[in-house]
Backbone bond lengths (Angstrom), bond angles and torsions (degrees), N, CA, C in turn:
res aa  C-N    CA-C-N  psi(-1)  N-CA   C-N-CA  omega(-1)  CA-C   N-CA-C  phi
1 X - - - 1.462 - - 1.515 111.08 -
2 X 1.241 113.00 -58.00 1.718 121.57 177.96 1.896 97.45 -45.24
3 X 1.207 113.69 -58.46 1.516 104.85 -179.91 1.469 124.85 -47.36
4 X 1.625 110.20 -40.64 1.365 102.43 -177.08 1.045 106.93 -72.00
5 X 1.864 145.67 -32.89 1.546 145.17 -158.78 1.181 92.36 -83.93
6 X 0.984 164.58 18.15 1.717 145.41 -134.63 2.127 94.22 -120.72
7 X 0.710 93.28 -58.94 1.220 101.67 -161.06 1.774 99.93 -87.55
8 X 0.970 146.49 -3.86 1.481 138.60 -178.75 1.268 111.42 -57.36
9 X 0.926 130.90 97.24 1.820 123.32 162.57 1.364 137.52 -69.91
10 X 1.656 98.16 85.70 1.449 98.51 172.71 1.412 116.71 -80.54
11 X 1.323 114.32 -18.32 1.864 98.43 158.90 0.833 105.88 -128.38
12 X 1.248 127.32 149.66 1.558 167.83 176.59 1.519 112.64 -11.98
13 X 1.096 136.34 127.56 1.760 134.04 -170.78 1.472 81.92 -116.47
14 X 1.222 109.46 154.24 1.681 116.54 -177.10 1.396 117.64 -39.59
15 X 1.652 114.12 -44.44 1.367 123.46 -179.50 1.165 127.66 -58.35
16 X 1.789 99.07 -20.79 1.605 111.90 -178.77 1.848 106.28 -100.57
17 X 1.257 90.65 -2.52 2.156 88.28 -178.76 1.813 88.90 -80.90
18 X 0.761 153.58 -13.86 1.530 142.62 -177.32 1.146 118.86 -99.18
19 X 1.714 129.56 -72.97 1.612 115.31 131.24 1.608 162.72 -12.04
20 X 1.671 86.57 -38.88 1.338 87.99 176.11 1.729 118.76 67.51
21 X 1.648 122.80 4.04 1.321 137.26 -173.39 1.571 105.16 -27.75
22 X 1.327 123.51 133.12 1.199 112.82 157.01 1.552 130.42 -76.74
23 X 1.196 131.40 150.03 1.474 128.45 -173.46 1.316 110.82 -54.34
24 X 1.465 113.34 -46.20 1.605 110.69 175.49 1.126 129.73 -52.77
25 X 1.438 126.58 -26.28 1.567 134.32 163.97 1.582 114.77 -70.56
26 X 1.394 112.93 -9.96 1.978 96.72 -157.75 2.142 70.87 -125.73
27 X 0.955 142.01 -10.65 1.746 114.24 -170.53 1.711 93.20 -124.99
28 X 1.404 115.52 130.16 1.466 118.48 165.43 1.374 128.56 -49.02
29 X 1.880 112.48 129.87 1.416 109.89 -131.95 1.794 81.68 -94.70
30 X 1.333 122.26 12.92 1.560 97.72 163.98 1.381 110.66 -120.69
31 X 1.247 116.22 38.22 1.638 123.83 -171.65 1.618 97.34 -117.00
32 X 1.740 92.44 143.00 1.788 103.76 177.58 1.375 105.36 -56.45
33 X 1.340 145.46 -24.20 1.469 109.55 148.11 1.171 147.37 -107.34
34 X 1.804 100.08 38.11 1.560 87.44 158.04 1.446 86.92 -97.59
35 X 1.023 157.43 -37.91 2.028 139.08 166.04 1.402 103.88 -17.94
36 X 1.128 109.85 -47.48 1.571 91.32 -168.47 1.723 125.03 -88.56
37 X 1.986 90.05 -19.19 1.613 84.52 179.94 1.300 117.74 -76.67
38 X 1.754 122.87 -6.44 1.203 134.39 169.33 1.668 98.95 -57.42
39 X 0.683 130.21 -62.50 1.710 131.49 155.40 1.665 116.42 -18.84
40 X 1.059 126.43 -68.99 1.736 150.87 -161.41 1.201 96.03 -84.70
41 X 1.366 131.49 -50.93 1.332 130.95 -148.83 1.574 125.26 -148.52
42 X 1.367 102.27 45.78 1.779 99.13 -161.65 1.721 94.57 -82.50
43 X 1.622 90.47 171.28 1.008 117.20 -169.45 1.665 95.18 -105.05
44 X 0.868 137.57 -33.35 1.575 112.55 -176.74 2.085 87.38 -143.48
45 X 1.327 107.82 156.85 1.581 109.11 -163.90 1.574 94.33 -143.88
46 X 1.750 129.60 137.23 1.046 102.99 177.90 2.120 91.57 -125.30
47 X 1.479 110.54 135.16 1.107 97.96 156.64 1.754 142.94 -71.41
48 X 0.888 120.56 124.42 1.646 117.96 -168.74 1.674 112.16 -106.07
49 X 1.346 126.24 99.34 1.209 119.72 -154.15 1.429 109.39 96.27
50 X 1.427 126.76 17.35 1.335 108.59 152.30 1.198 127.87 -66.12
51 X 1.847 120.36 155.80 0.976 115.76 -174.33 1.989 108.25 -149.73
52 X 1.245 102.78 -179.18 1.738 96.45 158.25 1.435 113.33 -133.28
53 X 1.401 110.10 32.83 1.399 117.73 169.60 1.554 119.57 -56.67
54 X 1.207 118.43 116.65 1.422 105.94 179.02 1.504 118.42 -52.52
55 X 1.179 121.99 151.57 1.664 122.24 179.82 1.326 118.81 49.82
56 X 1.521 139.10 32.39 1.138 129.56 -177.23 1.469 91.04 -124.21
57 X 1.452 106.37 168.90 1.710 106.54 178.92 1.401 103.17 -99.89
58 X 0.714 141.88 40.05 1.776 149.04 126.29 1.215 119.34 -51.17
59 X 1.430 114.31 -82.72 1.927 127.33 133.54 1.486 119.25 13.66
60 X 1.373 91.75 -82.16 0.958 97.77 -157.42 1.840 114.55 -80.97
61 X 1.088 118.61 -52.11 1.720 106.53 156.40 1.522 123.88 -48.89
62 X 1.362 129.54 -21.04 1.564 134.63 153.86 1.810 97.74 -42.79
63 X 1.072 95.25 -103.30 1.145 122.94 164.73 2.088 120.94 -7.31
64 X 1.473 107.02 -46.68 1.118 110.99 172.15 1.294 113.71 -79.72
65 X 1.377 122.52 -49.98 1.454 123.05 179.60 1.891 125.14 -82.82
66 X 1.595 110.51 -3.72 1.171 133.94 164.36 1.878 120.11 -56.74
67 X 1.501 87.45 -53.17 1.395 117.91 178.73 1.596 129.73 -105.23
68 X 1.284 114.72 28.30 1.351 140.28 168.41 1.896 110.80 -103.15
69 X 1.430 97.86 -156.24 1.562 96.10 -159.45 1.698 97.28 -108.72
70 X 1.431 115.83 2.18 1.604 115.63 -160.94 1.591 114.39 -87.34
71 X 1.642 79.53 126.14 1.914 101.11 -157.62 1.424 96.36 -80.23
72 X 1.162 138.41 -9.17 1.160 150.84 -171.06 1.759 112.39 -58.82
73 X 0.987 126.32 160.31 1.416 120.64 170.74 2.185 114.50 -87.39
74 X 1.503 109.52 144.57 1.203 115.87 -166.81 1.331 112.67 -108.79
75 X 1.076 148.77 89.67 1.450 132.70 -168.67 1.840 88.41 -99.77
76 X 1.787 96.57 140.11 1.439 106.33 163.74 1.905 120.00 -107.77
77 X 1.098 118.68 124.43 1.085 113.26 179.39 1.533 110.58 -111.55
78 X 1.634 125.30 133.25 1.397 150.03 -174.89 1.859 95.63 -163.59
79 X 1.614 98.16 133.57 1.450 102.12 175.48 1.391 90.50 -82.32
80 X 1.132 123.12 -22.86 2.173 105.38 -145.69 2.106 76.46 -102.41
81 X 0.897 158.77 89.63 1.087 152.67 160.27 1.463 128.16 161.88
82 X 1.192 104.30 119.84 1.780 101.93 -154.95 1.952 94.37 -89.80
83 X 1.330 110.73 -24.13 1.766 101.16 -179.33 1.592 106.27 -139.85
84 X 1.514 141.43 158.08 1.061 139.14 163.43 1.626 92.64 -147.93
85 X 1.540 91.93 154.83 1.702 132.90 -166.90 2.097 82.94 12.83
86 X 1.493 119.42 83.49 1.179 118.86 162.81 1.586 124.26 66.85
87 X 1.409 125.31 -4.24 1.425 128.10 -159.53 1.644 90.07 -126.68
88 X 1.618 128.53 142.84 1.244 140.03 -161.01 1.430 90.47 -73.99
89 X 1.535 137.02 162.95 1.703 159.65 151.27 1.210 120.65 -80.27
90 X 1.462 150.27 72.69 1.049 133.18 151.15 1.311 147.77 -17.42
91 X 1.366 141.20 115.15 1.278 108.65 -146.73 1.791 93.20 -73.57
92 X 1.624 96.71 -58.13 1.670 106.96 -172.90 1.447 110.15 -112.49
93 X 1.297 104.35 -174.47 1.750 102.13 -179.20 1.464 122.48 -78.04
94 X 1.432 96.25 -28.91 1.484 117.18 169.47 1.514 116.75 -49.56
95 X 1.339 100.54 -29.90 1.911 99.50 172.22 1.912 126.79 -96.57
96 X 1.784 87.74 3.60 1.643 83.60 175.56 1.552 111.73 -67.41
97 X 1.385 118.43 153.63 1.242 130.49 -178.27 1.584 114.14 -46.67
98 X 1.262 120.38 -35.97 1.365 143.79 -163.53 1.799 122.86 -177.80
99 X 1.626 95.02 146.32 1.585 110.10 163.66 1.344 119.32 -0.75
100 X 1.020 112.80 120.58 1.871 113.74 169.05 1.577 119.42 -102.75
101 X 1.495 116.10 138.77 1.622 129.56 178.64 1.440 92.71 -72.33
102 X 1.576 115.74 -51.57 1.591 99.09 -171.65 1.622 101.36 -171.35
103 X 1.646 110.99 119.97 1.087 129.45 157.74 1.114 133.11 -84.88
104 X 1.546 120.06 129.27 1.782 133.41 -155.32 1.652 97.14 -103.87
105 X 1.109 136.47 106.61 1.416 134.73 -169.92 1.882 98.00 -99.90
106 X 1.181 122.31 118.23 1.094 122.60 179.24 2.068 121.38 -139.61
107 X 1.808 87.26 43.84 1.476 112.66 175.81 1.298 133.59 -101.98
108 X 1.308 142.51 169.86 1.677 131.35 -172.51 1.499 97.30 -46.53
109 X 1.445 117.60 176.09 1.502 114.90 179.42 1.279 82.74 -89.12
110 X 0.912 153.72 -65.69 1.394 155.33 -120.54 1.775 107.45 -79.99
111 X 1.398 107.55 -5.67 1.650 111.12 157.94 1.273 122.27 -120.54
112 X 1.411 103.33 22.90 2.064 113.17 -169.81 1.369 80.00 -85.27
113 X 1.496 138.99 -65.84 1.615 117.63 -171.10 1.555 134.46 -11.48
114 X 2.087 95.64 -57.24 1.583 111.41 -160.26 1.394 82.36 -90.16
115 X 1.180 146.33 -24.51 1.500 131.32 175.53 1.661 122.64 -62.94
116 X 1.640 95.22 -57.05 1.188 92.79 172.18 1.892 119.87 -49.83
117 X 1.198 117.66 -45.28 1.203 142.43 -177.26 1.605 99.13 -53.13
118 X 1.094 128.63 -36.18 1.562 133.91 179.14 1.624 106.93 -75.17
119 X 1.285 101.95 -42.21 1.794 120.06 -174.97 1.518 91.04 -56.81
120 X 1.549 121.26 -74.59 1.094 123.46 -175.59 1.742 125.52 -26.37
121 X 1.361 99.59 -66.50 1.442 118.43 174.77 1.222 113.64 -57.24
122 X 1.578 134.73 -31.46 1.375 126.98 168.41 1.758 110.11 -97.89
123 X 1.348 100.23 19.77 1.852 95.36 171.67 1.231 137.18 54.55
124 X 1.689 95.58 32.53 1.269 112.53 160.57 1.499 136.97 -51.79
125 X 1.233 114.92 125.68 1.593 113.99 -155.71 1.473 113.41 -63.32
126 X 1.435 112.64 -34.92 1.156 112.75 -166.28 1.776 91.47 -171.20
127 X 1.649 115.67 149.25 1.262 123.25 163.99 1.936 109.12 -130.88
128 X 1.524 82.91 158.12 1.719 100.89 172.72 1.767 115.85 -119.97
129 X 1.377 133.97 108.42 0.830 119.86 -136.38 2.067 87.47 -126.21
130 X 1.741 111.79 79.05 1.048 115.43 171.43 1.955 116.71 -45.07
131 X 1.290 125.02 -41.16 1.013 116.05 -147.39 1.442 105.42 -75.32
132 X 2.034 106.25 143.06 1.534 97.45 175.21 1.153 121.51 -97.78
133 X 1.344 139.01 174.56 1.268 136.86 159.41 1.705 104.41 152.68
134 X 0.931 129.33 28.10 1.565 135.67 -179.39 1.292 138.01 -119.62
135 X 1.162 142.74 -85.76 1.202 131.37 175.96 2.114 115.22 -67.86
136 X 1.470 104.56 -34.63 0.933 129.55 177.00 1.904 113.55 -51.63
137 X 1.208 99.86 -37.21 1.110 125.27 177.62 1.718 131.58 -59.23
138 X 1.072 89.95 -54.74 1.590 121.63 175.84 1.172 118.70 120.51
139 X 1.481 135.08 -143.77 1.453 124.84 -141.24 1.382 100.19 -97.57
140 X 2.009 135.92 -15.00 1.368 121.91 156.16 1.860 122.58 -56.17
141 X 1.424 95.15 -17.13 1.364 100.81 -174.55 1.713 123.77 -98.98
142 X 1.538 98.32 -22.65 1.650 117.82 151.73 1.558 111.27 -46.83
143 X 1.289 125.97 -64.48 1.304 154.27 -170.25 1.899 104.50 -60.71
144 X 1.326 110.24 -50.09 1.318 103.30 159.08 1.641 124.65 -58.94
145 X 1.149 109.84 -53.92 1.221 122.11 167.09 1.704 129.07 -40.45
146 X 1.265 109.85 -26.89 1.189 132.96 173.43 1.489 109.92 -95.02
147 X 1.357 96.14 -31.24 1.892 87.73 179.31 1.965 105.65 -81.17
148 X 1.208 104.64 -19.37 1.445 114.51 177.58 1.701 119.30 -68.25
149 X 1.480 112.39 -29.55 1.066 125.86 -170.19 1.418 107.32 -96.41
150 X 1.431 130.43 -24.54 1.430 143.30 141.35 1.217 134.75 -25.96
151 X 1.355 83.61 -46.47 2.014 115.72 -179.07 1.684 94.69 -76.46
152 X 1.222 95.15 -58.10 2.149 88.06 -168.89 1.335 100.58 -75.33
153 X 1.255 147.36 8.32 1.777 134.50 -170.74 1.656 78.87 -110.36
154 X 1.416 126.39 -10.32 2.370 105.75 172.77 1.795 86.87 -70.65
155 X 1.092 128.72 -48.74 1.386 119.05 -156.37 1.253 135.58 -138.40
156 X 1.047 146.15 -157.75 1.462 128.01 -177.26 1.890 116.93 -110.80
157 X 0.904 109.59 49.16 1.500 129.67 -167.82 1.812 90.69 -97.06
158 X 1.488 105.50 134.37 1.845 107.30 -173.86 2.009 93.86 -107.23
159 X 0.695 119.01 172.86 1.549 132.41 175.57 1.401 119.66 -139.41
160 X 1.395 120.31 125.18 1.580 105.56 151.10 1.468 102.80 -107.77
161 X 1.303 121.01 140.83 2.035 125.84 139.52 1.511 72.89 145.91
162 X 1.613 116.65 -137.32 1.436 113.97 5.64 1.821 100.97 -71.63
163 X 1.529 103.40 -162.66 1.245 105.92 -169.93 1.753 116.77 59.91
164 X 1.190 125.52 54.77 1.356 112.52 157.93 1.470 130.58 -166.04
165 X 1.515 141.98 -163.02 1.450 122.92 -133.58 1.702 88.36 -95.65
166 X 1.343 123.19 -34.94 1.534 137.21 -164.27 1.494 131.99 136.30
167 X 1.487 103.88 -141.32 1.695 108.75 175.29 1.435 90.91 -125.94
168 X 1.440 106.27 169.70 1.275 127.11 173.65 1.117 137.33 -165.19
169 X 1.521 121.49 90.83 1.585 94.98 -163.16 1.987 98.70 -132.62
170 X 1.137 136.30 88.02 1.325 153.05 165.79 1.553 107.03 -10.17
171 X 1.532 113.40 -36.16 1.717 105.15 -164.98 1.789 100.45 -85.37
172 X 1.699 122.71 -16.52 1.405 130.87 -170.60 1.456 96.19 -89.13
173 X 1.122 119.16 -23.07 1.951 123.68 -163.76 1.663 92.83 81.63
174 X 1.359 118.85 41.84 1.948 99.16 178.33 1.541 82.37 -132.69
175 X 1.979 93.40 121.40 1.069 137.47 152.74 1.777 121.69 -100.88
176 X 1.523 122.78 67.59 1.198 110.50 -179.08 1.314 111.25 -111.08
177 X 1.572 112.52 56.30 1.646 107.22 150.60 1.127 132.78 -135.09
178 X 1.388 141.91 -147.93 1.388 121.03 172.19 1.135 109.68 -109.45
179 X 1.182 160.21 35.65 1.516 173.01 -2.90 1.744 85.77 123.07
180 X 1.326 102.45 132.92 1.587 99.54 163.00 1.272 116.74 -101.24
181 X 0.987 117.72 -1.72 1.610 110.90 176.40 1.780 101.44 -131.30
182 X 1.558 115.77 138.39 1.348 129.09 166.96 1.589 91.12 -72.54
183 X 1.710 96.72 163.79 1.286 112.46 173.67 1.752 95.64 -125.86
184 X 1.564 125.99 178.39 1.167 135.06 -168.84 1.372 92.92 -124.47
185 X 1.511 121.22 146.38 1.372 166.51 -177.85 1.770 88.35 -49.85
186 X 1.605 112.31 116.28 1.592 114.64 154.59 1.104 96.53 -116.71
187 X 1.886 103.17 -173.65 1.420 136.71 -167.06 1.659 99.10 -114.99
188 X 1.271 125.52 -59.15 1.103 104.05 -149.43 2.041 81.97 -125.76
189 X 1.828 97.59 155.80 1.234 109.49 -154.50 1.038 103.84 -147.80
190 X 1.649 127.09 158.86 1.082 161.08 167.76 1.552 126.00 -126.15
191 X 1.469 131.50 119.27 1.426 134.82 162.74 1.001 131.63 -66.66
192 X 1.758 161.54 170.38 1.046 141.85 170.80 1.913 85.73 -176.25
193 X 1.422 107.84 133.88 1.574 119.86 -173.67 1.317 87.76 -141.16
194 X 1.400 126.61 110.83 1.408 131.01 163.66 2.026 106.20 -123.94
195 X 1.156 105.29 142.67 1.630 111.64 161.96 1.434 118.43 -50.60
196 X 1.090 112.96 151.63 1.665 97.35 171.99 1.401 122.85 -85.64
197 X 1.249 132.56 114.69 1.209 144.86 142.44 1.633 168.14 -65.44
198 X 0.812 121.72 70.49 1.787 146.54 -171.53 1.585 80.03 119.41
199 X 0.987 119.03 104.01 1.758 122.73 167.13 1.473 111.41 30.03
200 X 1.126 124.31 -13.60 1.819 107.15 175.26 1.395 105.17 -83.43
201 X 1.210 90.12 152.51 1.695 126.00 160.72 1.276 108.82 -54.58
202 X 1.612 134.56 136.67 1.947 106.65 161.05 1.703 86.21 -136.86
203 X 1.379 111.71 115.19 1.303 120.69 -175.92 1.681 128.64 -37.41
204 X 0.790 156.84 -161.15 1.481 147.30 88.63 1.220 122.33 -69.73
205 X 1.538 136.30 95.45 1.581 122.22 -156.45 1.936 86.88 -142.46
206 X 1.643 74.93 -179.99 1.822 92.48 -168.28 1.493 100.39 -131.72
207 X 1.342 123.79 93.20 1.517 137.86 -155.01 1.683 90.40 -103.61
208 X 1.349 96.98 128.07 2.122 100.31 -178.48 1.320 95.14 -122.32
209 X 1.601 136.15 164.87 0.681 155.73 -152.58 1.825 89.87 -130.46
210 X 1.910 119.26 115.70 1.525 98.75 -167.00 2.130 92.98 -105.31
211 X 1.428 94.27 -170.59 1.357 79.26 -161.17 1.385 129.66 -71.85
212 X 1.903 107.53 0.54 1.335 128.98 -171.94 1.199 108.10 -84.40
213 X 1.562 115.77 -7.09 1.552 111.58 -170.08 1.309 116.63 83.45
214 X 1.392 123.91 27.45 1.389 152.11 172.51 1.169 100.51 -107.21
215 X 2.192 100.51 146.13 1.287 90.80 173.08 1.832 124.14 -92.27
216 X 1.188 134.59 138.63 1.082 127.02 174.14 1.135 142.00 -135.96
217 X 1.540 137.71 124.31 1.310 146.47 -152.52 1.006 136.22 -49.80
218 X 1.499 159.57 13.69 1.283 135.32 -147.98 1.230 135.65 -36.40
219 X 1.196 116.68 -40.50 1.798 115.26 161.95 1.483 90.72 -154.78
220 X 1.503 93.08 177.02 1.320 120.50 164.58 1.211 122.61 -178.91
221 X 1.206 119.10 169.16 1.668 122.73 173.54 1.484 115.01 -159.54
222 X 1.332 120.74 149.85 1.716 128.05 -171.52 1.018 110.18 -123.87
223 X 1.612 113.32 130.34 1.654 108.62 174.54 1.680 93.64 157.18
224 X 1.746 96.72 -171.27 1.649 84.09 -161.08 1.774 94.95 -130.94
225 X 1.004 114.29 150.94 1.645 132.37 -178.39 1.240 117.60 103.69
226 X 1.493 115.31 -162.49 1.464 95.00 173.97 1.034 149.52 -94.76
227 X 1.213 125.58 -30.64 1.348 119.33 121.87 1.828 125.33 30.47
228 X 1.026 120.15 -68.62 1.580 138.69 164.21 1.486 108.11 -68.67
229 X 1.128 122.71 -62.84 1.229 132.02 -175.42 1.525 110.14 -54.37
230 X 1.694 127.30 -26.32 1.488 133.55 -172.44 1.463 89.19 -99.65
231 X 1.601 120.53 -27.09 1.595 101.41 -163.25 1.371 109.18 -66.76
232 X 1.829 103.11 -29.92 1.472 100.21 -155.34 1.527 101.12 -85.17
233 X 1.478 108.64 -10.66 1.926 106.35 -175.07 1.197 97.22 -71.26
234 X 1.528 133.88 -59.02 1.290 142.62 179.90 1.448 127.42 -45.59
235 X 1.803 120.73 -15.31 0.807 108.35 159.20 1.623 128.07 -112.10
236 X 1.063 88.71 5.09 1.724 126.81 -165.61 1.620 83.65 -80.76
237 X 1.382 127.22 -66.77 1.202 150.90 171.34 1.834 103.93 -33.17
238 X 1.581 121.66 -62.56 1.024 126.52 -164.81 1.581 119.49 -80.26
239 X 1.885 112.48 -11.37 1.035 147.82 -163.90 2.060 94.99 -70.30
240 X 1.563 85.87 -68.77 1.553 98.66 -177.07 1.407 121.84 -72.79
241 X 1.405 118.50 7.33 1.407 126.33 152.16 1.743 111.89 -34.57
């Protein structure tokens, strides 16, 4: 396992600070890490549950990954809304133009099933499934959870959450969580996947040290299983390149 993560570049090797290469061109597209750089580094991202609600996390991941550096393509999805802050509304996934690297689902739990289930069927690479209300919940939210995991065993679609903050990785320009503050691009990194405890969240993230003596991110991601736990080795892994 350590052999295959070793080499993934989620940030930039000199050759890639001039280019700008995407990950999908430089890591083999049927190898466990290109699965994951669809995670770190997609090429097109669609929000599901975007919104311009003030204070809701719809908003605010619009909004975060709107106004970042990611050259990537953005699809927004809301049934009740044909445009937000200037960019067209999708109603469903079924009407994006094309295939998705990675869909951010940020709707009641109680429609993450038929979503995910849409992701699947249009061959979505991978989803992040912020919204809470599930296991945490009790046994209606077990039961979702199970209907979610139903949905990903038709096809090969990976998941992190549900229930959690997002992805993050500073060197791609992908800001997809609700985090109020961006962090800046490090070099050298550390992973850490803990359960949550006394009510906090504790991410799986990749914290760098930048050269100002600031702290700074190379990737990360939040959420619970494994999934999180491989994202953060893999980039943790690609960090110490």
């Amino acid at each position: 396992m350590e052999g295959a993560m070793q080499d993934l570049p989620i940030g930039p090797n000199e050759a890639d600070q001039d280019n700008e290469k995407s990950l999908m061109n430089v890591v083999p597209q049927n190898s466990e890490r290109s699965q994951m750089a669809r995670f770190f580094a997609p090429s097109c991202v669609a929000l599901i549950g975007a919104t311009d609600r003030e204070g809701s996390v719809g908003r605010t991941v619009v909004k975060n990954l709107l106004s970042g550096s990611f050259k990537g393509k953005i699809y927004l999805v809301n049934s009740r809304r044909s445009e937000l802050f200037g960019q067209r509304c999708y109603t469903t996934v079924a009407d994006l133009p094309g295939p998705l690297d990675l869909a951010v689902i940020m709707t009641p739990a109680a429609t993450v099933p038929e979503i995910v289930a849409e992701c699947v069927s249009a061959k979505t690479k991978s989803i992040v499934v912020l919204s809470a209300g599930f296991k945490e919940k009790g046994p209606e939210g077990v039961a979702l959870e199970q209907q979610i995991r139903a949905e990903l065993n038709k096809g090969a679609t990976r998941l992190i959450g549900p229930n959690c903050l997002g992805l993050m990785n500073p060197w791609h320009g992908l800001n997809a969580t609700f985090a109020q503050d961006a962090v800046r691009p490090g070099n050298v990194a550390f992973a850490r996947s803990r359960p949550r405890r006394q009510g906090r969240r504790n991410p799986a993230c990749l914290v760098a040290r930048g050269a100002d003596g600031d702290a700074g991110r190379s990737a990360g991601a939040s959420g619970r299983g494994g999934d999180a736990r491989h994202a953060a080795k893999v980039s943790a892994a690609a960090a110490s390149d």
